[in-house]
DOVEXBA-86646 format. One record per residue (C-alpha): residue number from 1; residue in three letters; x, y, z. Coordinates in pm, 1 decimal, always signed. Layout:
N
+-----+-----+----------+----------+----------+
|   n | res |        x |        y |        z |
+-----+-----+----------+----------+----------+
| NUM | ALA |        X |        Y |        Z |
...
+-----+-----+----------+----------+----------+
END
This chain:
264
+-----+-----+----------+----------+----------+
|   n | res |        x |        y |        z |
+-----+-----+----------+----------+----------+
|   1 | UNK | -15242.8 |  +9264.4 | -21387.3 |
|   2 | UNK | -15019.9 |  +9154.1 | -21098.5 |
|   3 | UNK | -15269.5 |  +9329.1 | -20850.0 |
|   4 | UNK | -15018.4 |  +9525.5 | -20676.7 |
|   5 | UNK | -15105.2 |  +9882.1 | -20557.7 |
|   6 | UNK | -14953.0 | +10172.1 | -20694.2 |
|   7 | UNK | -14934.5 | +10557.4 | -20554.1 |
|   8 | UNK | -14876.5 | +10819.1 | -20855.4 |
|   9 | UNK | -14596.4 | +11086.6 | -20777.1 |
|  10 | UNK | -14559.9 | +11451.5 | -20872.1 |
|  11 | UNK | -14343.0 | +11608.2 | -21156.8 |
|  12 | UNK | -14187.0 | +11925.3 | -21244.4 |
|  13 | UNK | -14104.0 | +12107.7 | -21594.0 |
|  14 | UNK | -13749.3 | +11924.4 | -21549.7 |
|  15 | UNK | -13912.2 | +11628.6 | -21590.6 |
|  16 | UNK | -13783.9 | +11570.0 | -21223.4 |
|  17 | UNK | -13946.4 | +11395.4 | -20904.1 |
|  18 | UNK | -14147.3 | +11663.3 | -20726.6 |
|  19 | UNK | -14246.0 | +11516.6 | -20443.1 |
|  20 | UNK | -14010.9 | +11399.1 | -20078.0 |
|  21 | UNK | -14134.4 | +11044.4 | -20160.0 |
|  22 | UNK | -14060.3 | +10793.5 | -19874.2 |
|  23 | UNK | -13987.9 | +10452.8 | -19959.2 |
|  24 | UNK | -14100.7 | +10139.2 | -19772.0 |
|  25 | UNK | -13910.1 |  +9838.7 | -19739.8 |
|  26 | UNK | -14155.5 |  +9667.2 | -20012.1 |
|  27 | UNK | -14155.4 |  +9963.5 | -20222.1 |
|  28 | UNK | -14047.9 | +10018.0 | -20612.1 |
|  29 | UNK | -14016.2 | +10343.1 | -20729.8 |
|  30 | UNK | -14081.8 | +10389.9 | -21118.3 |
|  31 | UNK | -13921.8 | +10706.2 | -21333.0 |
|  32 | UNK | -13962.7 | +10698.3 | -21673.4 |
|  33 | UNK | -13701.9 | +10876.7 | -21899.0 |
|  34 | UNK | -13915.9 | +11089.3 | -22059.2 |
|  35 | UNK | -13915.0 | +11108.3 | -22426.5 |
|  36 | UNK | -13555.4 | +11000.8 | -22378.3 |
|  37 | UNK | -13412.8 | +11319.4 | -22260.8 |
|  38 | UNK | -13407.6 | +11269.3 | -21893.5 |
|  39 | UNK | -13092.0 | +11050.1 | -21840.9 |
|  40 | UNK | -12925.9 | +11281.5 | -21568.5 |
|  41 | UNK | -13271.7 | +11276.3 | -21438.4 |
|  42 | UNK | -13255.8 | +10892.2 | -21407.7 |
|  43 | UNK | -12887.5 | +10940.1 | -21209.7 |
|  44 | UNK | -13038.4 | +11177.9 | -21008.7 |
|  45 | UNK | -13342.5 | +10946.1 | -20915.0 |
|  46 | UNK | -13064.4 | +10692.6 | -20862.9 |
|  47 | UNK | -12863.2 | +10906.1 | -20566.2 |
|  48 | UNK | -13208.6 | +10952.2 | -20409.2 |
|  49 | UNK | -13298.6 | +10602.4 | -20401.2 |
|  50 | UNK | -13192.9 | +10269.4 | -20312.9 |
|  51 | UNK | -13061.0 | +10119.3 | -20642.9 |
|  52 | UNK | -13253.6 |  +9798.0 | -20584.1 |
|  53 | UNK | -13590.8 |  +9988.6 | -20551.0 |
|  54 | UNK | -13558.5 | +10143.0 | -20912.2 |
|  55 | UNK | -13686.3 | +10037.7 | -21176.7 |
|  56 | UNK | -13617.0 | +10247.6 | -21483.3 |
|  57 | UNK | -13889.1 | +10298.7 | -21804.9 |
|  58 | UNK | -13646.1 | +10307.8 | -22097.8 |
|  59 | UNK | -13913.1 | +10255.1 | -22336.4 |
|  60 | UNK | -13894.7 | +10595.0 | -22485.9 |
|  61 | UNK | -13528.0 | +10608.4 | -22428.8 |
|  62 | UNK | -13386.8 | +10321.3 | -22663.8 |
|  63 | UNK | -13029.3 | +10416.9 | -22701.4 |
|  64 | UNK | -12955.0 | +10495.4 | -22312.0 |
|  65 | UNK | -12730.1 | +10256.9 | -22171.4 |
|  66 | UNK | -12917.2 | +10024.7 | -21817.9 |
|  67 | UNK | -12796.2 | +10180.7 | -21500.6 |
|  68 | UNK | -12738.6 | +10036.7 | -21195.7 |
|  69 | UNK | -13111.4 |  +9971.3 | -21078.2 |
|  70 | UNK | -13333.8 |  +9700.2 | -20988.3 |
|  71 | UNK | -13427.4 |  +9681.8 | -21363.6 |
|  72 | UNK | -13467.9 |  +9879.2 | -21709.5 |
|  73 | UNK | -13719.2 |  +9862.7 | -21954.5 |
|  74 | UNK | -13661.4 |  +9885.4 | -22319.9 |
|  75 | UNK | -13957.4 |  +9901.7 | -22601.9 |
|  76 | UNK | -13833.1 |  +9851.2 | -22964.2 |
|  77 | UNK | -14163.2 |  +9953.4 | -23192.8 |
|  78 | UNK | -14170.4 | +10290.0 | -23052.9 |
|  79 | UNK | -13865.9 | +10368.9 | -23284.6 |
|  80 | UNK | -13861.0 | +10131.0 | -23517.7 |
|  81 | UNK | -14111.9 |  +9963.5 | -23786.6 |
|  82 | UNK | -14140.6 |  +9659.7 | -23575.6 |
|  83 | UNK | -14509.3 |  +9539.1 | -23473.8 |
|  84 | UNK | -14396.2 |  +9417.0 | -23132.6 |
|  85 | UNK | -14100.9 |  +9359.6 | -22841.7 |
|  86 | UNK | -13915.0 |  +9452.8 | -22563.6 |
|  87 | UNK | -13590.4 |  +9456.4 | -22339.2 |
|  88 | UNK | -13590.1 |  +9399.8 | -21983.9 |
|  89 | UNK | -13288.5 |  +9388.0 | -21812.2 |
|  90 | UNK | -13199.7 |  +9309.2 | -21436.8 |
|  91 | UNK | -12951.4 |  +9135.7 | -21271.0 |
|  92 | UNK | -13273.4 |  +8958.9 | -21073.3 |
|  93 | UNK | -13320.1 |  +8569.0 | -21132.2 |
|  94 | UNK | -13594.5 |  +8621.7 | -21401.0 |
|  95 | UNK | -13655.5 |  +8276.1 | -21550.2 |
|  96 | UNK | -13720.4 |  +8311.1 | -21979.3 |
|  97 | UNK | -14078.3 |  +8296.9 | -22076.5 |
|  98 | UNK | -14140.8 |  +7953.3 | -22232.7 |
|  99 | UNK | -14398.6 |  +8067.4 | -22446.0 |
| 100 | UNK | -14289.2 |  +8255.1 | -22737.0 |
| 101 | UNK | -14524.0 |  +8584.6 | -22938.9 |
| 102 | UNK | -14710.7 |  +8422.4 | -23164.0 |
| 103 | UNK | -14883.9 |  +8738.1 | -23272.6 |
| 104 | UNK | -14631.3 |  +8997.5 | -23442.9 |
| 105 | UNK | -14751.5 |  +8896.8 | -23819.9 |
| 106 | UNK | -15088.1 |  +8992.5 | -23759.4 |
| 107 | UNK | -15030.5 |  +9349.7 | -23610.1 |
| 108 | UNK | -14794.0 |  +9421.6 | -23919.1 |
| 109 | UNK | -15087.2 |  +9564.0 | -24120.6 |
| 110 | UNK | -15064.0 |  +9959.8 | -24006.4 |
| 111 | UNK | -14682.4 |  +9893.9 | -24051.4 |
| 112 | UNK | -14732.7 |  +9773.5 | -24457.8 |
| 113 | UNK | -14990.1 | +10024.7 | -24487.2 |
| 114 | UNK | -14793.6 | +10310.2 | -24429.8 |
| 115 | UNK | -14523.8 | +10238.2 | -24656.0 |
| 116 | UNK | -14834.6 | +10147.2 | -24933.9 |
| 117 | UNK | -15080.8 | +10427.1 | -24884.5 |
| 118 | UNK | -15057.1 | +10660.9 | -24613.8 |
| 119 | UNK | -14956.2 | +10690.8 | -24203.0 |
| 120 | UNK | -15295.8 | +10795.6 | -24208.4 |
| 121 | UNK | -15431.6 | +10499.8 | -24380.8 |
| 122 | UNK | -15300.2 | +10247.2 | -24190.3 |
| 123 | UNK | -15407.7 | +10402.4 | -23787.4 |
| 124 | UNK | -15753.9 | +10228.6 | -23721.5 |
| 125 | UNK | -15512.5 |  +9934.9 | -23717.1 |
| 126 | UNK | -15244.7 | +10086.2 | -23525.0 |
| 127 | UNK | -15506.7 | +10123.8 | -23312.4 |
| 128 | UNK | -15632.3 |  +9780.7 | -23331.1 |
| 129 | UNK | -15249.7 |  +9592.6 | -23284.8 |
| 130 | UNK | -15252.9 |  +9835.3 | -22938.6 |
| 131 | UNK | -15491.4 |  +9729.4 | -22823.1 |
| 132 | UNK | -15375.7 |  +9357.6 | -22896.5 |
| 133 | UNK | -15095.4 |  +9420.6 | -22659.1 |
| 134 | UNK | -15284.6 |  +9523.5 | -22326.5 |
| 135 | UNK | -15309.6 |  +9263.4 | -22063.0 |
| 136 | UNK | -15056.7 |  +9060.6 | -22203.1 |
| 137 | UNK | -14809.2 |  +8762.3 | -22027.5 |
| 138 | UNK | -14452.7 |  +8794.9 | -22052.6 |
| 139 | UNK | -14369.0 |  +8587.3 | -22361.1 |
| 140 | UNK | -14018.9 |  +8570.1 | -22568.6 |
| 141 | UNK | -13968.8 |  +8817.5 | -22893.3 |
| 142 | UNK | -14084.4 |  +8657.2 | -23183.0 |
| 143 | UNK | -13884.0 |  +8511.9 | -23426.8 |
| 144 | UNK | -14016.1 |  +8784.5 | -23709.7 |
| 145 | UNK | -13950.4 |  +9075.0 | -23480.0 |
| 146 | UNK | -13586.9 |  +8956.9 | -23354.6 |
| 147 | UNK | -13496.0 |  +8955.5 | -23746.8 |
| 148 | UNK | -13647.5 |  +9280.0 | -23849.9 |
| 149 | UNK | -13427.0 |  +9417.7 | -23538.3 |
| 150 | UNK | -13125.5 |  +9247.8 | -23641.0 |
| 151 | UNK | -13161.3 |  +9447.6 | -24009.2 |
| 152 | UNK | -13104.5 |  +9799.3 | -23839.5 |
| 153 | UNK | -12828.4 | +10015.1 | -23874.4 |
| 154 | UNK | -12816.3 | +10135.5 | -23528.6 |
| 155 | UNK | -12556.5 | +10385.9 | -23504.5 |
| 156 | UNK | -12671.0 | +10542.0 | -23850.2 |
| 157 | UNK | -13079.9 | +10607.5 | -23676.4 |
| 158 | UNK | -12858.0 | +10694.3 | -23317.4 |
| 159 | UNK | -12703.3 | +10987.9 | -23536.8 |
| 160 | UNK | -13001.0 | +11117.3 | -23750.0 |
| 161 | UNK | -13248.1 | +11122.2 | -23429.0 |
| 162 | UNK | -12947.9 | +11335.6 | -23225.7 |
| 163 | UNK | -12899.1 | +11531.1 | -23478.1 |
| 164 | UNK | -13236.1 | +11626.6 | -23547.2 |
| 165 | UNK | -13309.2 | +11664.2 | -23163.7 |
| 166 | UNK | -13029.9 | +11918.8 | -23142.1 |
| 167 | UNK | -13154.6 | +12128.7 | -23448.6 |
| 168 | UNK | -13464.5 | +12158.0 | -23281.2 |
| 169 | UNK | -13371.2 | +12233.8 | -22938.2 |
| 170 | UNK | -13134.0 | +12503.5 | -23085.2 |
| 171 | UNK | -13404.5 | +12674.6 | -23281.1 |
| 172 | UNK | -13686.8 | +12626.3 | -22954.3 |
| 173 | UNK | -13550.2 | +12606.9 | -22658.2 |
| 174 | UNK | -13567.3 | +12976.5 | -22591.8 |
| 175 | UNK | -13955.3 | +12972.6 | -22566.2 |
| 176 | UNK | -13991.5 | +12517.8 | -22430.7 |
| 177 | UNK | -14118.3 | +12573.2 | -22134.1 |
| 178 | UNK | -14000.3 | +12254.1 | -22065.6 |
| 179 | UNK | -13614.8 | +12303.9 | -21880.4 |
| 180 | UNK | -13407.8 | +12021.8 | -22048.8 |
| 181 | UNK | -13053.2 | +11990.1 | -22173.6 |
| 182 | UNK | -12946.6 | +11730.0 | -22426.0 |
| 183 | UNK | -12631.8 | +11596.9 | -22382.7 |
| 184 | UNK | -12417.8 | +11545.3 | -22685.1 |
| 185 | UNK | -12534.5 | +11160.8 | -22746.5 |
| 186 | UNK | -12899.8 | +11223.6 | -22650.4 |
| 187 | UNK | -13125.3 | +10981.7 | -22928.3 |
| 188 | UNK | -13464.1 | +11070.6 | -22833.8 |
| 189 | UNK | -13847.8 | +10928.0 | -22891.2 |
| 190 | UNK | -13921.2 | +11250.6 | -23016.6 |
| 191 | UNK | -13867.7 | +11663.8 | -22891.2 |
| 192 | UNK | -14119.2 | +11738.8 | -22602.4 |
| 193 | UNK | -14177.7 | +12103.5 | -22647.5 |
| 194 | UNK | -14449.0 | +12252.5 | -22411.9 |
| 195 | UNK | -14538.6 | +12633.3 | -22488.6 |
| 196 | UNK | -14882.9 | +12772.9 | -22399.6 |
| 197 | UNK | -14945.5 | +12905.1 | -22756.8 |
| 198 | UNK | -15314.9 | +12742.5 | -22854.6 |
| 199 | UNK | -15305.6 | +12542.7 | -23214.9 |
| 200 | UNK | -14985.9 | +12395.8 | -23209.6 |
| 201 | UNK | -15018.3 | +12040.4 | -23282.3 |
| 202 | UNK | -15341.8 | +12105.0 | -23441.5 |
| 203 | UNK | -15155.0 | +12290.5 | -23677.6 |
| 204 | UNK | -14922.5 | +12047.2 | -23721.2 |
| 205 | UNK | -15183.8 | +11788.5 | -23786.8 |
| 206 | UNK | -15331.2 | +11997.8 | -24055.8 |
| 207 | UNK | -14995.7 | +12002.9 | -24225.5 |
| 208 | UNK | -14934.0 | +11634.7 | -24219.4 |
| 209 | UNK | -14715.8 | +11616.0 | -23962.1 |
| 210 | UNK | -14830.5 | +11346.7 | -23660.2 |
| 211 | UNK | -14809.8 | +11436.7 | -23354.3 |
| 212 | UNK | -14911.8 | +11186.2 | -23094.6 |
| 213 | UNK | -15067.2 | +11309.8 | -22830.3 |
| 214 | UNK | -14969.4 | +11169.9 | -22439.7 |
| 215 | UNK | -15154.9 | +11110.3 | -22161.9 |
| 216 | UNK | -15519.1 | +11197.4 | -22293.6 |
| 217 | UNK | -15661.1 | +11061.8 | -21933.4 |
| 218 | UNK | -15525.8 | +11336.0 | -21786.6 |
| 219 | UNK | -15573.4 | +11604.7 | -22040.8 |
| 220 | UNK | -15970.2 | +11547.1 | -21963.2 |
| 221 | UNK | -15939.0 | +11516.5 | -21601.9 |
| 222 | UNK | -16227.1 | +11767.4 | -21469.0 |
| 223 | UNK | -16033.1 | +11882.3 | -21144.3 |
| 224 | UNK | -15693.4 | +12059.9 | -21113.2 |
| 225 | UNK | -15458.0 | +11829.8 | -21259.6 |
| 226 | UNK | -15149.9 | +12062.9 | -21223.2 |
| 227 | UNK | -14858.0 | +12108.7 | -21398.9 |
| 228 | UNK | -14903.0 | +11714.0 | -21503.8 |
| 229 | UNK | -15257.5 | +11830.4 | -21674.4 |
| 230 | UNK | -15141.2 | +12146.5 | -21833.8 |
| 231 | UNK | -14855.8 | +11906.8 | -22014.4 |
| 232 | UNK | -15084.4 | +11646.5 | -22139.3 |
| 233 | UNK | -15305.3 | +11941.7 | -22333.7 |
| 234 | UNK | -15049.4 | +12203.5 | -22396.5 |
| 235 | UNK | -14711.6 | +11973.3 | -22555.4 |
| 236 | UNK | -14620.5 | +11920.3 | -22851.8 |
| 237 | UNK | -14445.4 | +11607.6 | -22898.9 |
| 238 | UNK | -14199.9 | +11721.4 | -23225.5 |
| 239 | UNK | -14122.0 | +11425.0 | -23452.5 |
| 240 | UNK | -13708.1 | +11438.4 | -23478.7 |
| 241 | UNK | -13707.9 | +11012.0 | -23606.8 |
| 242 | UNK | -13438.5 | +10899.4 | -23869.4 |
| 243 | UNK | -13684.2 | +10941.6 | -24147.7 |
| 244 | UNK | -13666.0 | +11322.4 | -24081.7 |
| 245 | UNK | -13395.7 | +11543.1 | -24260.6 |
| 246 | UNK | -13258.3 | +11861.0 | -24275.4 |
| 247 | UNK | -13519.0 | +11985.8 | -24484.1 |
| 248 | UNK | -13763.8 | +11828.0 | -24290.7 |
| 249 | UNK | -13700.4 | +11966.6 | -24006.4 |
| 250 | UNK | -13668.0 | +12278.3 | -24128.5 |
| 251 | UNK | -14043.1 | +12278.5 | -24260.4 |
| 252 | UNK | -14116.4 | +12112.0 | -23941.1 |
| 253 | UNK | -13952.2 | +12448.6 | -23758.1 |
| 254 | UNK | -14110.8 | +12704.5 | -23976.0 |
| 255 | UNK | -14482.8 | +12541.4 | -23866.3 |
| 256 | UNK | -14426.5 | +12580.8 | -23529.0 |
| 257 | UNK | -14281.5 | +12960.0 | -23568.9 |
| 258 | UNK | -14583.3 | +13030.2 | -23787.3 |
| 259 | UNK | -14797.5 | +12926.4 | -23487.6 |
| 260 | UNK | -14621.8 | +13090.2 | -23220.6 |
| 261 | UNK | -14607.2 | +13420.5 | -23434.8 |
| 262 | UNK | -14230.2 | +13513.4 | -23395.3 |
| 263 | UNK | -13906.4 | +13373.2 | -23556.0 |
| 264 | UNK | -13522.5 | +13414.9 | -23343.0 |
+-----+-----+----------+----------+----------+
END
Protein backbone atom coordinates (compact mmCIF):
# COMPACT_ATOMS: atom_id res chain seq x y z
CA UNK A 1 0.00 0.00 0.00
CA UNK A 2 2.84 2.35 0.97
CA UNK A 3 4.52 1.62 -2.51
CA UNK A 4 7.77 0.73 -1.19
CA UNK A 5 9.81 -2.07 -2.89
CA UNK A 6 10.51 -5.17 -1.31
CA UNK A 7 13.27 -8.08 -2.18
CA UNK A 8 12.12 -11.66 -0.74
CA UNK A 9 15.01 -13.58 1.15
CA UNK A 10 15.86 -17.26 1.43
CA UNK A 11 15.09 -19.72 4.36
CA UNK A 12 16.31 -22.86 5.75
CA UNK A 13 14.54 -25.91 7.71
CA UNK A 14 15.66 -23.83 10.96
CA UNK A 15 13.45 -21.42 10.01
CA UNK A 16 16.74 -19.28 9.74
CA UNK A 17 17.95 -16.48 7.18
CA UNK A 18 19.63 -18.31 4.31
CA UNK A 19 20.93 -15.87 2.44
CA UNK A 20 24.41 -13.13 3.22
CA UNK A 21 21.80 -10.33 2.86
CA UNK A 22 23.43 -6.82 2.67
CA UNK A 23 21.67 -4.04 4.08
CA UNK A 24 21.46 -0.49 2.68
CA UNK A 25 21.31 2.50 4.64
CA UNK A 26 17.38 2.76 3.73
CA UNK A 27 16.86 -0.80 4.23
CA UNK A 28 14.36 -2.84 6.73
CA UNK A 29 14.85 -6.26 7.11
CA UNK A 30 11.60 -8.33 8.04
CA UNK A 31 11.80 -11.99 9.99
CA UNK A 32 8.83 -13.36 11.02
CA UNK A 33 8.81 -15.74 14.08
CA UNK A 34 7.46 -18.48 12.54
CA UNK A 35 4.55 -20.17 14.03
CA UNK A 36 6.02 -18.76 17.21
CA UNK A 37 8.86 -21.07 17.64
CA UNK A 38 11.67 -19.09 16.25
CA UNK A 39 12.54 -16.67 19.15
CA UNK A 40 16.39 -17.53 19.26
CA UNK A 41 15.97 -17.17 15.61
CA UNK A 42 14.74 -13.55 16.09
CA UNK A 43 18.09 -12.92 18.56
CA UNK A 44 20.05 -14.34 16.08
CA UNK A 45 18.60 -12.05 13.23
CA UNK A 46 19.17 -9.35 15.84
CA UNK A 47 23.29 -9.93 16.19
CA UNK A 48 23.30 -9.92 12.37
CA UNK A 49 21.58 -6.77 11.95
CA UNK A 50 21.40 -3.32 12.94
CA UNK A 51 18.67 -3.23 15.67
CA UNK A 52 17.05 -0.20 14.07
CA UNK A 53 16.66 -2.02 10.66
CA UNK A 54 14.48 -4.89 12.24
CA UNK A 55 11.37 -5.12 12.29
CA UNK A 56 10.01 -8.25 13.91
CA UNK A 57 6.46 -10.23 12.70
CA UNK A 58 5.14 -11.36 16.09
CA UNK A 59 1.86 -12.05 14.71
CA UNK A 60 2.09 -15.74 15.07
CA UNK A 61 4.15 -15.39 18.14
CA UNK A 62 1.68 -13.66 20.73
CA UNK A 63 3.26 -14.45 24.00
CA UNK A 64 7.06 -13.50 22.99
CA UNK A 65 8.19 -10.61 24.74
CA UNK A 66 9.34 -7.15 21.88
CA UNK A 67 13.06 -7.18 21.49
CA UNK A 68 15.20 -4.57 20.94
CA UNK A 69 14.33 -3.73 17.17
CA UNK A 70 13.03 -1.04 15.12
CA UNK A 71 9.51 -2.49 15.82
CA UNK A 72 7.32 -5.75 16.63
CA UNK A 73 4.21 -6.78 15.38
CA UNK A 74 1.57 -8.46 17.37
CA UNK A 75 -1.90 -9.98 15.82
CA UNK A 76 -4.53 -10.94 18.48
CA UNK A 77 -7.37 -13.03 16.31
CA UNK A 78 -4.91 -15.51 15.26
CA UNK A 79 -5.19 -16.99 18.87
CA UNK A 80 -8.02 -15.79 20.15
CA UNK A 81 -11.94 -15.55 19.18
CA UNK A 82 -11.57 -11.94 18.43
CA UNK A 83 -12.78 -10.66 14.83
CA UNK A 84 -10.02 -8.07 14.60
CA UNK A 85 -6.64 -6.14 16.16
CA UNK A 86 -3.22 -5.71 16.59
CA UNK A 87 -0.02 -4.60 18.61
CA UNK A 88 2.65 -2.62 17.23
CA UNK A 89 5.27 -1.60 19.27
CA UNK A 90 8.37 0.73 18.63
CA UNK A 91 10.07 3.16 20.41
CA UNK A 92 9.61 5.37 16.91
CA UNK A 93 7.37 8.63 17.20
CA UNK A 94 4.24 6.86 15.75
CA UNK A 95 1.38 9.34 16.22
CA UNK A 96 -2.24 7.20 17.35
CA UNK A 97 -4.59 6.69 14.52
CA UNK A 98 -7.51 9.12 15.01
CA UNK A 99 -9.87 7.03 13.41
CA UNK A 100 -11.02 4.19 15.36
CA UNK A 101 -12.33 0.21 13.66
CA UNK A 102 -15.59 0.62 13.09
CA UNK A 103 -15.94 -2.81 11.58
CA UNK A 104 -15.22 -5.70 14.25
CA UNK A 105 -19.19 -6.43 14.82
CA UNK A 106 -19.73 -7.27 11.42
CA UNK A 107 -16.84 -9.85 10.90
CA UNK A 108 -18.07 -11.63 14.21
CA UNK A 109 -20.37 -13.95 12.21
CA UNK A 110 -17.75 -17.06 11.47
CA UNK A 111 -16.77 -16.39 15.19
CA UNK A 112 -20.77 -17.02 16.54
CA UNK A 113 -21.09 -19.59 14.03
CA UNK A 114 -18.64 -21.81 15.22
CA UNK A 115 -19.64 -21.92 18.68
CA UNK A 116 -23.57 -22.45 17.11
CA UNK A 117 -23.08 -24.95 14.34
CA UNK A 118 -19.84 -25.93 13.17
CA UNK A 119 -15.95 -24.43 12.37
CA UNK A 120 -17.01 -25.63 9.19
CA UNK A 121 -20.17 -23.75 9.02
CA UNK A 122 -19.08 -20.58 9.74
CA UNK A 123 -15.63 -20.39 6.93
CA UNK A 124 -17.25 -18.77 3.74
CA UNK A 125 -17.38 -15.93 6.26
CA UNK A 126 -14.09 -16.33 7.72
CA UNK A 127 -13.31 -15.96 4.44
CA UNK A 128 -15.37 -13.00 3.79
CA UNK A 129 -14.14 -10.85 7.29
CA UNK A 130 -10.36 -11.62 5.55
CA UNK A 131 -10.85 -10.34 3.05
CA UNK A 132 -12.46 -7.19 4.85
CA UNK A 133 -9.09 -6.59 6.34
CA UNK A 134 -6.77 -6.27 3.14
CA UNK A 135 -5.78 -2.84 2.16
CA UNK A 136 -6.67 -1.41 5.26
CA UNK A 137 -5.40 2.19 7.15
CA UNK A 138 -3.97 2.02 10.43
CA UNK A 139 -6.96 2.68 12.70
CA UNK A 140 -7.25 2.21 16.74
CA UNK A 141 -8.68 -1.35 18.22
CA UNK A 142 -12.17 -1.17 18.55
CA UNK A 143 -13.89 -0.73 21.53
CA UNK A 144 -15.65 -4.47 21.16
CA UNK A 145 -12.34 -6.11 20.47
CA UNK A 146 -10.27 -4.28 23.39
CA UNK A 147 -13.08 -5.83 25.81
CA UNK A 148 -13.25 -9.30 24.47
CA UNK A 149 -9.23 -9.12 25.03
CA UNK A 150 -9.48 -7.80 28.38
CA UNK A 151 -11.82 -11.17 29.32
CA UNK A 152 -8.79 -13.62 28.71
CA UNK A 153 -7.05 -15.54 31.09
CA UNK A 154 -3.70 -15.19 29.64
CA UNK A 155 -1.40 -17.19 31.59
CA UNK A 156 -4.07 -20.12 31.78
CA UNK A 157 -4.11 -20.26 27.29
CA UNK A 158 0.09 -19.41 27.73
CA UNK A 159 0.14 -22.88 29.67
CA UNK A 160 -2.33 -25.14 27.69
CA UNK A 161 -0.74 -24.01 24.14
CA UNK A 162 3.04 -24.91 25.77
CA UNK A 163 1.98 -27.70 27.00
CA UNK A 164 0.38 -29.07 24.12
CA UNK A 165 3.34 -27.87 21.85
CA UNK A 166 5.72 -29.91 23.98
CA UNK A 167 3.54 -33.17 23.85
CA UNK A 168 3.72 -32.94 20.32
CA UNK A 169 7.21 -32.15 19.68
CA UNK A 170 8.09 -35.05 22.10
CA UNK A 171 6.05 -37.59 20.24
CA UNK A 172 7.32 -35.99 16.41
CA UNK A 173 10.23 -34.49 16.46
CA UNK A 174 12.18 -37.58 15.59
CA UNK A 175 10.74 -37.70 11.98
CA UNK A 176 9.86 -33.03 11.65
CA UNK A 177 11.96 -32.39 9.22
CA UNK A 178 11.74 -29.13 10.40
CA UNK A 179 15.06 -28.56 13.07
CA UNK A 180 13.43 -26.56 15.97
CA UNK A 181 13.78 -26.56 19.72
CA UNK A 182 11.13 -25.17 22.03
CA UNK A 183 12.27 -23.58 24.87
CA UNK A 184 10.51 -24.22 28.10
CA UNK A 185 7.97 -21.06 27.76
CA UNK A 186 7.47 -21.48 23.99
CA UNK A 187 3.29 -20.58 23.37
CA UNK A 188 2.99 -21.22 19.82
CA UNK A 189 0.33 -20.42 16.75
CA UNK A 190 0.30 -23.91 16.21
CA UNK A 191 3.21 -27.11 15.68
CA UNK A 192 4.80 -26.76 12.14
CA UNK A 193 5.65 -30.29 11.35
CA UNK A 194 7.02 -30.85 7.75
CA UNK A 195 7.55 -34.68 6.79
CA UNK A 196 7.39 -35.80 3.15
CA UNK A 197 4.76 -38.53 3.88
CA UNK A 198 1.75 -37.70 1.13
CA UNK A 199 -1.94 -37.37 2.93
CA UNK A 200 -1.15 -35.81 5.98
CA UNK A 201 -3.30 -32.91 6.41
CA UNK A 202 -5.70 -34.36 4.06
CA UNK A 203 -6.09 -36.90 6.49
CA UNK A 204 -6.44 -34.72 9.06
CA UNK A 205 -9.11 -32.82 7.28
CA UNK A 206 -11.08 -35.93 6.79
CA UNK A 207 -11.03 -36.46 10.51
CA UNK A 208 -12.20 -33.05 11.49
CA UNK A 209 -9.26 -31.67 12.44
CA UNK A 210 -8.37 -28.05 10.49
CA UNK A 211 -5.44 -27.59 9.32
CA UNK A 212 -4.76 -24.30 7.64
CA UNK A 213 -2.77 -24.43 5.01
CA UNK A 214 0.26 -21.48 4.47
CA UNK A 215 1.49 -19.91 1.73
CA UNK A 216 -0.76 -21.48 -1.14
CA UNK A 217 1.03 -18.85 -3.73
CA UNK A 218 3.89 -20.64 -3.44
CA UNK A 219 2.71 -24.17 -3.15
CA UNK A 220 1.44 -23.58 -6.99
CA UNK A 221 4.38 -21.79 -8.15
CA UNK A 222 5.26 -23.70 -11.60
CA UNK A 223 9.18 -23.27 -11.31
CA UNK A 224 11.57 -24.53 -8.58
CA UNK A 225 10.45 -22.89 -5.57
CA UNK A 226 12.98 -24.66 -3.21
CA UNK A 227 12.96 -25.61 0.09
CA UNK A 228 10.33 -22.49 0.59
CA UNK A 229 7.92 -24.49 -2.06
CA UNK A 230 8.39 -27.94 -0.74
CA UNK A 231 7.16 -26.33 2.87
CA UNK A 232 4.13 -24.63 1.62
CA UNK A 233 2.81 -28.26 0.06
CA UNK A 234 4.43 -30.73 2.32
CA UNK A 235 3.63 -29.08 6.30
CA UNK A 236 1.39 -29.77 8.40
CA UNK A 237 0.49 -27.01 10.55
CA UNK A 238 -0.68 -29.24 13.97
CA UNK A 239 -3.39 -27.44 15.96
CA UNK A 240 -1.81 -27.39 19.80
CA UNK A 241 -4.56 -24.05 20.84
CA UNK A 242 -6.02 -23.94 24.48
CA UNK A 243 -9.14 -25.64 23.35
CA UNK A 244 -7.00 -28.81 22.78
CA UNK A 245 -6.43 -31.38 25.69
CA UNK A 246 -4.69 -34.24 26.61
CA UNK A 247 -6.98 -36.41 24.95
CA UNK A 248 -7.08 -34.33 22.14
CA UNK A 249 -3.94 -34.37 21.38
CA UNK A 250 -3.54 -37.68 21.80
CA UNK A 251 -6.19 -38.48 18.94
CA UNK A 252 -4.58 -35.69 17.18
CA UNK A 253 -1.04 -37.88 17.51
CA UNK A 254 -2.45 -41.21 16.65
CA UNK A 255 -3.78 -39.52 13.04
CA UNK A 256 -0.64 -38.44 12.12
CA UNK A 257 1.17 -41.95 13.14
CA UNK A 258 -1.60 -43.70 11.21
CA UNK A 259 -0.48 -41.65 8.18
CA UNK A 260 3.09 -41.92 8.48
CA UNK A 261 2.74 -45.79 9.08
CA UNK A 262 5.02 -46.22 12.22
CA UNK A 263 4.51 -45.40 15.98
CA UNK A 264 8.03 -44.65 18.53
Amino acid sequence: MAGIPISRYRINNRFEIADDIQLGAMDWLVYVNYFGVCDVNVDKTLQRFPHNSVIVDNSQAFFSNPKKCLATIYSARKFFGVPDGGYLVTKWGIEIPKEEDDGSLGRCDHLLKRLAISPEAGYADYKIAEDSLKMQYPKRMSQMTQRLLSSIDYETVRARRRDNARIIHEHLRSINLFQIDLDPDTAPLCYPFWNSKEGIRDYLIGKRIFIAQYWPEVAKCNDDGGIEQSIAREMSALPCDQRLNADSINRLLECVWTVVGRKE
